[in-house]
DOFI-102847 format. One record per residue (C-alpha): residue in one letter; x, y, z. Coordinates in steps of 0.05 Angstrom, whole numbers. Layout:
% residues N
- lumlum, u, v, w
- A, X, Y, Z $
...
% end
This chain:
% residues 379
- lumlum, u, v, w
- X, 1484, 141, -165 $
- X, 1529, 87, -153 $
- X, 1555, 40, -208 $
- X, 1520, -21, -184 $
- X, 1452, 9, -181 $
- X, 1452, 33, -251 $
- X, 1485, -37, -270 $
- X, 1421, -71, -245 $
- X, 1376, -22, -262 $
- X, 1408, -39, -333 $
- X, 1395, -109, -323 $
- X, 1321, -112, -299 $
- X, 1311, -63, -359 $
- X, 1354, -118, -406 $
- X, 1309, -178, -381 $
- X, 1251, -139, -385 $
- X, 1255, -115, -452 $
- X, 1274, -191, -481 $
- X, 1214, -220, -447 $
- X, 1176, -179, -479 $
- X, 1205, -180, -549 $
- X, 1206, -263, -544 $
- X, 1123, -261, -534 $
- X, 1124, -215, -603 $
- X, 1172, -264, -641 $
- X, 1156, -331, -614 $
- X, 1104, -381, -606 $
- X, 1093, -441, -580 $
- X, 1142, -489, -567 $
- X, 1203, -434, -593 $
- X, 1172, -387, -544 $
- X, 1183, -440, -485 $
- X, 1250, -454, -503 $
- X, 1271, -379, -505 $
- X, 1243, -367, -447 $
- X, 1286, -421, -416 $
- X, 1338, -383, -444 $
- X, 1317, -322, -406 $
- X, 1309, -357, -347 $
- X, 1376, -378, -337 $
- X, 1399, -321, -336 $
- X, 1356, -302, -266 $
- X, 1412, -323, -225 $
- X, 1395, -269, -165 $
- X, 1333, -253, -142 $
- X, 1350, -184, -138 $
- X, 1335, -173, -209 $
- X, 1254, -196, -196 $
- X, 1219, -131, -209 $
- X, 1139, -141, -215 $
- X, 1140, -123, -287 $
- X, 1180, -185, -298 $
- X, 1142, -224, -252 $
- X, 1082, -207, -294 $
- X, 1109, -212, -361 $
- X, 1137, -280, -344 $
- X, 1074, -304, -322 $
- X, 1034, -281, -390 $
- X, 1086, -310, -427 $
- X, 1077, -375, -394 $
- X, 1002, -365, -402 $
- X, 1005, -356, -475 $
- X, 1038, -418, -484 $
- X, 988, -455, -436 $
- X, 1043, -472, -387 $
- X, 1002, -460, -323 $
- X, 1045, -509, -284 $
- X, 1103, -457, -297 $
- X, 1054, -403, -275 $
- X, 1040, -438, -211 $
- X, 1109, -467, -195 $
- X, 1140, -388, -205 $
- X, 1088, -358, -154 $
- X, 1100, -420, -108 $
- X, 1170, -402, -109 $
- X, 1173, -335, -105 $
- X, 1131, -342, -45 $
- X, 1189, -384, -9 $
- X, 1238, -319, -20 $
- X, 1244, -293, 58 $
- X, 1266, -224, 24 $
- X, 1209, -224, -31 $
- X, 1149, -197, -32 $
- X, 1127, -199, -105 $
- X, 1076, -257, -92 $
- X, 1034, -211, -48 $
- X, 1018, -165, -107 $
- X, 943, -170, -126 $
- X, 957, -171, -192 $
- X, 1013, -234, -192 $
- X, 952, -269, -150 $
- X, 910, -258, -191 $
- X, 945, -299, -255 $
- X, 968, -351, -199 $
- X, 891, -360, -192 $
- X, 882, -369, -256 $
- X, 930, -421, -270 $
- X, 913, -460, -210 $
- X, 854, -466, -239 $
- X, 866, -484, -307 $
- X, 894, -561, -328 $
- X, 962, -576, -353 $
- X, 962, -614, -414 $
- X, 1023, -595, -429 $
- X, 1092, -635, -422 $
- X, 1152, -612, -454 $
- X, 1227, -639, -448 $
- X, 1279, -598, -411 $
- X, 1343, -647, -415 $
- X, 1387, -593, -438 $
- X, 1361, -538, -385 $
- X, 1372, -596, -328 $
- X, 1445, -597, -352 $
- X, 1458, -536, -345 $
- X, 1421, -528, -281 $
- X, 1460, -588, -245 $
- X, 1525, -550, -247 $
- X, 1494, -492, -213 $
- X, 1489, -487, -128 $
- X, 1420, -508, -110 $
- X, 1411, -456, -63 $
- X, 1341, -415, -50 $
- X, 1355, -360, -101 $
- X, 1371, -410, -149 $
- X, 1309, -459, -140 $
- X, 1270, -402, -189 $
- X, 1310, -421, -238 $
- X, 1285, -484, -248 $
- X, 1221, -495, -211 $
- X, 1183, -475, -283 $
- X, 1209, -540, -306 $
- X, 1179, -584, -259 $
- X, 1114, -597, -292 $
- X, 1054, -641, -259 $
- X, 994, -654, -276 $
- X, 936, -615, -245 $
- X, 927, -630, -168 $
- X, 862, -645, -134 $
- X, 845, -589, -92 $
- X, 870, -532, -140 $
- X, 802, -501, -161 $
- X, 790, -488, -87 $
- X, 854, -462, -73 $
- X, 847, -415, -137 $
- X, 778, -394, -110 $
- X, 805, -376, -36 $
- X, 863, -343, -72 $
- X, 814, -294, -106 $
- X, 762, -282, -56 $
- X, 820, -264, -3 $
- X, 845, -215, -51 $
- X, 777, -188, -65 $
- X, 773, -178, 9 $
- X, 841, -128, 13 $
- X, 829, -101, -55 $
- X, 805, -25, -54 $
- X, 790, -27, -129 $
- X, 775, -99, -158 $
- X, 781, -100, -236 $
- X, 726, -135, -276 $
- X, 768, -194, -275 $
- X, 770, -212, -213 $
- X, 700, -224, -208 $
- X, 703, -252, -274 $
- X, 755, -307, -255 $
- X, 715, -322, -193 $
- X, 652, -331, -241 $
- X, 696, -381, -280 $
- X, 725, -417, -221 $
- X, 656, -434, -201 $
- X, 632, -443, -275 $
- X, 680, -503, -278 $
- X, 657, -536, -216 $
- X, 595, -537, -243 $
- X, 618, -570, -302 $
- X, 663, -612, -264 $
- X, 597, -639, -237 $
- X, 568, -655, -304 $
- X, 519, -601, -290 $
- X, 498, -619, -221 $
- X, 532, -567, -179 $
- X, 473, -518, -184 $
- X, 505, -484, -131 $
- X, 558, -473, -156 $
- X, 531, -453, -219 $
- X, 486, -398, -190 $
- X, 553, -371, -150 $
- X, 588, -362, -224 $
- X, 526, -328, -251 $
- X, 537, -279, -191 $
- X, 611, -267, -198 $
- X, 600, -262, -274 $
- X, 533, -209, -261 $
- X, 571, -169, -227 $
- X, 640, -163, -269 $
- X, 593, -146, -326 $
- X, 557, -94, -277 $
- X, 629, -68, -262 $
- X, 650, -55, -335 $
- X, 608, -96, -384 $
- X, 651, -135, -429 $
- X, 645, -190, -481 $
- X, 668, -250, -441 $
- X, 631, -237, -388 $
- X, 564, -223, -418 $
- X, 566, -281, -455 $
- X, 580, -324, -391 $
- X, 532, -300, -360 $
- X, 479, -305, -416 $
- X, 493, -366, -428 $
- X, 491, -395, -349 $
- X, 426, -357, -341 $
- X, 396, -401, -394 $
- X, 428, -465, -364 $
- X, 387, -442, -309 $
- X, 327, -439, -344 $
- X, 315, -371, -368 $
- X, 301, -349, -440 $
- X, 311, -287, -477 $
- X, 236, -286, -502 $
- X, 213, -287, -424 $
- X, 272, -255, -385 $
- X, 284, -176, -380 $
- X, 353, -178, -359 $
- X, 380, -239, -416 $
- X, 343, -181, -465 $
- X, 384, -128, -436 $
- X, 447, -169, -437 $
- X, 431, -185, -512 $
- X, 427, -110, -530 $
- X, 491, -96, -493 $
- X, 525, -152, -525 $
- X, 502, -127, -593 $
- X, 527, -60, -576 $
- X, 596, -81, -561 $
- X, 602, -131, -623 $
- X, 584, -63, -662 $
- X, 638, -26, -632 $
- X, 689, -79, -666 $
- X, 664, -70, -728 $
- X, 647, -117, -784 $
- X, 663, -191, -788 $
- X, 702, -187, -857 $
- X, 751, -139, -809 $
- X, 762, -183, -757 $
- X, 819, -214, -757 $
- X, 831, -235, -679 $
- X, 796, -311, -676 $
- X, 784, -283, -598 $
- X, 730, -237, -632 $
- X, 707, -270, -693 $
- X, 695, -332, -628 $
- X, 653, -278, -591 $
- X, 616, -262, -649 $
- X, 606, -336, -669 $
- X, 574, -349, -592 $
- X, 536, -279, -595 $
- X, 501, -310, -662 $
- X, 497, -382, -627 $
- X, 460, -336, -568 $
- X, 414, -297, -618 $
- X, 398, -359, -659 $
- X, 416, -328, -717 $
- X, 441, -387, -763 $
- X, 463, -340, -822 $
- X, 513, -300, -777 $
- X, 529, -358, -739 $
- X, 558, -398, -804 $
- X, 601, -334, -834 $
- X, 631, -333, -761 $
- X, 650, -406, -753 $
- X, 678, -398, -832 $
- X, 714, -336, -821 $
- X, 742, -371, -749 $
- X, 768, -429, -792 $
- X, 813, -390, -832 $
- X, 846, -366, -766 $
- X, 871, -421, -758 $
- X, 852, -421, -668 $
- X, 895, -459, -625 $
- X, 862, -517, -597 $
- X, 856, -492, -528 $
- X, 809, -436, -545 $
- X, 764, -478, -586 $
- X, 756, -525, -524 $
- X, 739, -464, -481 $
- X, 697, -445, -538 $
- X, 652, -510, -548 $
- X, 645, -511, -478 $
- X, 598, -452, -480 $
- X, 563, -472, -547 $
- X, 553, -544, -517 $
- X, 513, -509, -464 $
- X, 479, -466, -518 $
- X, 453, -525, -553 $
- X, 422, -570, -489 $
- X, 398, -518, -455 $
- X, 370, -458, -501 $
- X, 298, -469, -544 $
- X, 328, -461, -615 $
- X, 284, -460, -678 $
- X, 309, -518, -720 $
- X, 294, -493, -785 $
- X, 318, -557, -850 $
- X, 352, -516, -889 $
- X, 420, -505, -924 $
- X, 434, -452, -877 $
- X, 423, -500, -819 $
- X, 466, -563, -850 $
- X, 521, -515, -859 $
- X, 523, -497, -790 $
- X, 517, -563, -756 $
- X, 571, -582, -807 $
- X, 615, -524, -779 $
- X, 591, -551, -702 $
- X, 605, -612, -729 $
- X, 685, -594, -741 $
- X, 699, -558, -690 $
- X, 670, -611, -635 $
- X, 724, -661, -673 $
- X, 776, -607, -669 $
- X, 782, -610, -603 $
- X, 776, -693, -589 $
- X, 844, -716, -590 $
- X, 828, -788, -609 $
- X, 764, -809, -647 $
- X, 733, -879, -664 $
- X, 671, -852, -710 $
- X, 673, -874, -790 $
- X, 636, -808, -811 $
- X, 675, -741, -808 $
- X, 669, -675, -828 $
- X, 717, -652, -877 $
- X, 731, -584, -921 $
- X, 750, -605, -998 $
- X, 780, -556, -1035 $
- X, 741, -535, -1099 $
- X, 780, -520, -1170 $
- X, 762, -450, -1151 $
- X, 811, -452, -1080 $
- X, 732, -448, -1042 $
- X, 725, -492, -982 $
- X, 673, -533, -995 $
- X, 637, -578, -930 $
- X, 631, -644, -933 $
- X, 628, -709, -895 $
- X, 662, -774, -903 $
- X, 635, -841, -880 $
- X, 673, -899, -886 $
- X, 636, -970, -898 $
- X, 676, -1030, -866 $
- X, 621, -1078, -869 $
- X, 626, -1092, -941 $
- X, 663, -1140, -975 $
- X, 701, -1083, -1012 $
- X, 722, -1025, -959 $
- X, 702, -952, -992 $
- X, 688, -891, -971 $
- X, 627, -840, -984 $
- X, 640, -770, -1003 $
- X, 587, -720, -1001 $
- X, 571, -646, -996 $
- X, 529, -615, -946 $
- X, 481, -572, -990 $
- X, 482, -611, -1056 $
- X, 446, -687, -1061 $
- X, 498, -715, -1097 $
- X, 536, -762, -1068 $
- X, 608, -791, -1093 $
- X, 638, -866, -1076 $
- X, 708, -870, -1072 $
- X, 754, -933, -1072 $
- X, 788, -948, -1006 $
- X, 852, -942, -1031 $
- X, 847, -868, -1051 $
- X, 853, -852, -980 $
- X, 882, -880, -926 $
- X, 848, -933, -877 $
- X, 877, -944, -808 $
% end
């Protein structure tokens, strides 16, 4: 074994090995900028291996930074000696990203200063092409989808996911359409039909619940949403009691399960429980997405009760959590009790008097408390 192959075998192992330990100790923004770190240090595509590929692109994933996603396939693509992008499974999460927005924008001043000493050569250009961010190109979705369905076509064994992603492709078109596209609707409820036929899972039993009722089905009158709603049951048991959950991907599974079976108790210990887990914004947009649809289109029993103010109050907060601006003057709030509970309220704020206030009260009690302006600040 010569000197140099065990060097770079040393290397890829090196790279590998940090990537992976920076998605265990950083988030966020501190995960971007070690990854830049990282990065630089790709110098020669000769060190690419597909495990780095991959890890790369979850690590860009986890952060939301699709653009990087796309921009490191799209490069890797322009290698004449590489052969990485061709991998289902790196096509796969270049779908995906295609097909997600970028709403993220993040400053790279220092990385471009290190990068404009460098020879911008080909083998150099992946250095920096995850900083060029953009904002999300017409045309992508399709792409994504002819991505998928030409890898679904040289695939010898498609994973769930696949279908899955296809299903969700389609499932934003629809929405894309305010709900129009029923073509394209009925093409996600296929894709989604038959991941969950493939290996039935959570996410995709709950898609496709919930687009079979946008197209009009109910569970009271259709065999298969009633067979899907057992199944989904089934695997919610197999994760074991909501007090133990402590992923906000589950306890958000179980809150939409609840949402599905109309079950208002369950429904307000999940969106509680989901709270204190503090979700990232993203998911709780993906997430109202599918209870928006829940609410329009399934035949719930409105029951006027405690149970049922509670949970439009919890609808109620995470709707707002996800608006980045808002021009309302009432707003759910959580006011913390001498006893550190969370207790839900709403706060309405009266303008039209000749002395500004605002209107504190809880959901359950009748009692209602007026507060001076200035105990709170008006913008």
């Amino acid at each position: 074994m010569s000197i140099f192959y065990f060097f770079s075998a040393y290397y890829k192992e090196t790279l590998l090995n940090d990537i992976r330990k920076a998605r265990e100790k950083y988030q966020g923004d501190e995960l971007a900028k070690e990854l830049a770190r990282i990065k630089l240090r790709m110098d020669n595509t000769e060190v690419l291996t597909s495990d780095i590929v991959i890890n790369l692109l979850l690590s860009y994933r986890d952060i939301q930074d699709y653009d990087a996603m796309v921009k490191l396939v799209e490069t890797l693509e322009m290698l004449p000696t590489c052969d990485l992008a061709d991998q289902h499974n790196i096509k796969f999460h270049y779908a995906f990203a295609l097909n997600r927005p970028t709403e993220r924008f993040r400053e790279v001043k220092e990385e471009w200063l290190v990068l404009q000493d460098r020879e911008t050569d080909l083998n150099s250009l992946i250095l920096f092409s995850v900083f060029d961010f953009r904002r999300n190109n017409a045309g992508d979705r399709e792409k994504a989808l002819q991505v998928m369905l030409q890898v679904l076509q040289t695939c010898d064994h498609p994973a769930p996911d696949m279908f899955c992603l296809c299903g969700r492709i389609y499932k934003d078109m629809f929405l894309d359409s305010d709900c129009k596209d029923t073509n394209s609707r009925d093409h996600a409820i296929e894709w989604y039909r038959k991941g969950f036929e493939l290996q039935s899972t959570l996410y995709s039993g709950i898609n496709l619940a919930v687009l079979l009722l946008v197209a009009g089905q109910q569970f009271e009158s259709s065999m298969e949403l009633r067979k899907i709603g057992v199944r989904l049951n089934s695997l919610l048991g197999r994760k074991g009691s909501l007090e133990k959950m402590n992923n906000y991907w589950d306890v958000g599974q179980f809150f939409s399960v609840s949402m599905l079976a109309n079950d208002v108790g369950k429904a307000v210990q999940a969106a509680e429980k989901l709270f204190k887990l503090k979700p990232p914004v993203w998911y709780l947009k993906s997430l109202v997405q599918n209870l928006m649809l829940i609410q329009h289109f399934k035949k719930l029993t409105i029951e006027h009760s405690p149970r049922q103010e509670r949970l439009t109050f919890w609808l109620d907060i995470i709707f707002e959590a996800t608006k980045e601006t808002t021009n309302g003057l009432r707003f759910p709030v959580l006011v913390i009790e001498p006893t550190k509970v969370y207790q839900p309220a709403y706060v309405s704020i009266n303008n039209e008097a000749d002395e500004r206030s605002l209107s504190l009260w809880h959901v359950s009690p009748t009692e209602m408390v007026k507060l001076p302006a200035d105990v709170f600040h008006v913008f």
